[in-house]
N, C-alpha and C positions, 0 to 999 in steps of 0.2 A: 437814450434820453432825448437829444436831438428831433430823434423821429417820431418822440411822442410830445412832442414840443411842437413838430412842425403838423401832427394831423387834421385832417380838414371835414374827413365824412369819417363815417362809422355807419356798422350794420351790426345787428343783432341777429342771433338767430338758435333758438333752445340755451346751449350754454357755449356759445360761442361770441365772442366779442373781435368783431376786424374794425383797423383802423386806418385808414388810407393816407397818404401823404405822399410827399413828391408828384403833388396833380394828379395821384391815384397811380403812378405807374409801380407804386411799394405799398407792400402792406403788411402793418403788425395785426399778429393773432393772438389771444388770449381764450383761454380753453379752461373750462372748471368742470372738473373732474370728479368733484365731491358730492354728493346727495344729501347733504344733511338731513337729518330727523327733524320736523318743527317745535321749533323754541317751546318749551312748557312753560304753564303761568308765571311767570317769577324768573327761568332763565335768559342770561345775560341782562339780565337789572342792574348788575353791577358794573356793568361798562357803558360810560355811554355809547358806542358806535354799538357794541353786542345789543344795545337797547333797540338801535332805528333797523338791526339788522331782523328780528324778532318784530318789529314791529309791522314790517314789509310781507315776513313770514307769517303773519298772522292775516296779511288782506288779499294773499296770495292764496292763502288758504282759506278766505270768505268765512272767518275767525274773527267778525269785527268788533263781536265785546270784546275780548284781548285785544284787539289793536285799540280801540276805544280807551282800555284801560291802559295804556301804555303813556296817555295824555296827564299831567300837571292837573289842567284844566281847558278840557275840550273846548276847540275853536265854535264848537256849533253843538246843540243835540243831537243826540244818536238815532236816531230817522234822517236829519239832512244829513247827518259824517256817512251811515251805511249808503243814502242815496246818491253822493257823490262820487261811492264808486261802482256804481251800478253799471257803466259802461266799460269798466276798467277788466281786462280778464288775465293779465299779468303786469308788477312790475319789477324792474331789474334795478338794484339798488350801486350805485359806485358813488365812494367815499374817501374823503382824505381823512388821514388822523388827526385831531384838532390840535395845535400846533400846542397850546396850553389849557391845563386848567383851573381857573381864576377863581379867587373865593372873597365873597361877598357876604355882609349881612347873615351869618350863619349857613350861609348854601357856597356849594360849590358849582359851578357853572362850566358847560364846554359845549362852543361852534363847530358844527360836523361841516364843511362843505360838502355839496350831497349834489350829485346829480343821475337823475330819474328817467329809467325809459320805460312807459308807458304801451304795452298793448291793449290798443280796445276790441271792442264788438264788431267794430267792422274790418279789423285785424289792421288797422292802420297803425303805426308808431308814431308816439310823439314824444319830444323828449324836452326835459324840465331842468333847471336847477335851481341850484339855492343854496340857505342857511338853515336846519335844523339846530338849536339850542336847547340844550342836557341839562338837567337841574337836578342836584341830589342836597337833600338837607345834611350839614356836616357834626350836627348839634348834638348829637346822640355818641357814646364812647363805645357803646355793645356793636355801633351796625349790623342788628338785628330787625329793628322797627321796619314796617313798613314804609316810612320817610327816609330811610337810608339807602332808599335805592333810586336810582335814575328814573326819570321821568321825560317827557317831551314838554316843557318847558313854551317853547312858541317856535312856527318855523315861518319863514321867507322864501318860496316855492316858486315859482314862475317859468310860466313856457319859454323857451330860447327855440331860433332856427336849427333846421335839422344840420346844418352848414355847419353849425358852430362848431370852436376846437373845447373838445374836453377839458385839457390843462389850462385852458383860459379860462372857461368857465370854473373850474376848481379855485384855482388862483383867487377872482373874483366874487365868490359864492358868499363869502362872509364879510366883505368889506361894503356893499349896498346897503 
């Protein structure tokens, strides 16, 4: 935990995650070894993390009315949301579990800290974090409705240096 406390760079690479520290002379690897099959309409609606995981799935896979649909109430029309990832040709999603989930006003509410790596078109990385925010209406006894399931609620995304340490950013993601 130390040494994922202390890291300083990171590479990506297919389904590989290294993480550098001790001024690069050490390095953690994390390796994913699973394939999943892509989220279907409706799967993981019921979690919110399974939500944004699904939702990443869907623009990785150039799925953007599903990913579209995965919004509350989309930050933009669906010509600017599809254009904005026009130059994007993968991304890699890492999340913490959200520490609580808080219930309000008939909804239940949960802050995913979320940090995002980005490949583009010119195969450059860049890598982002933030706050994604989970909204499920609680108001319903059947949780069957269409409002019984997670939603993307609003998020707080922002580019970070590629320098930055992970677990700080994580830490941070949801308190901006």
């Amino acid at each position: 935990m130390a040494a994922l406390g202390s890291a300083k760079t990171f590479e990506v690479s297919d389904n590989r995650l290294r993480m550098f520290y001790e001024d690069g002379r050490s390095v953690l690897n994390f390796l994913n070894n699973s394939s999943p099959a892509p989220a279907e309409q409706g799967e993981g609606l019921m979690n919110p993390v399974a939500l944004l995981t699904a939702y990443y799935e869907a623009v990785n896979g150039r799925d953007y009315e599903r990913a579209y649909g995965h919004w509350e109430t989309p930050p933009n029309n669906f010509r600017d949301f599809v254009r904005g990832y026009s130059d994007t040709l993968k991304v890699q999603v890492f999340v913490q579990q959200p520490d609580r989930i808080e219930g309000a006003a008939g909804s239940l509410y949960a802050e995913i800290p979320t940090i995002l790596i980005s490949r583009g078109r010119d195969n450059r990385e860049r890598l982002f974090a933030g706050c994604y925010v989970m909204r499920k209406s609680n108001l319903s006894q059947l949780g069957t409705s269409k409002e019984d399931v997670w939603r993307i609620y609003k998020a707080n995304i922002y580019p970070v240096s590629a320098n930055s340490r992970i677990p700080a950013l994580l830490a941070q993601a949801c308190r901006n």
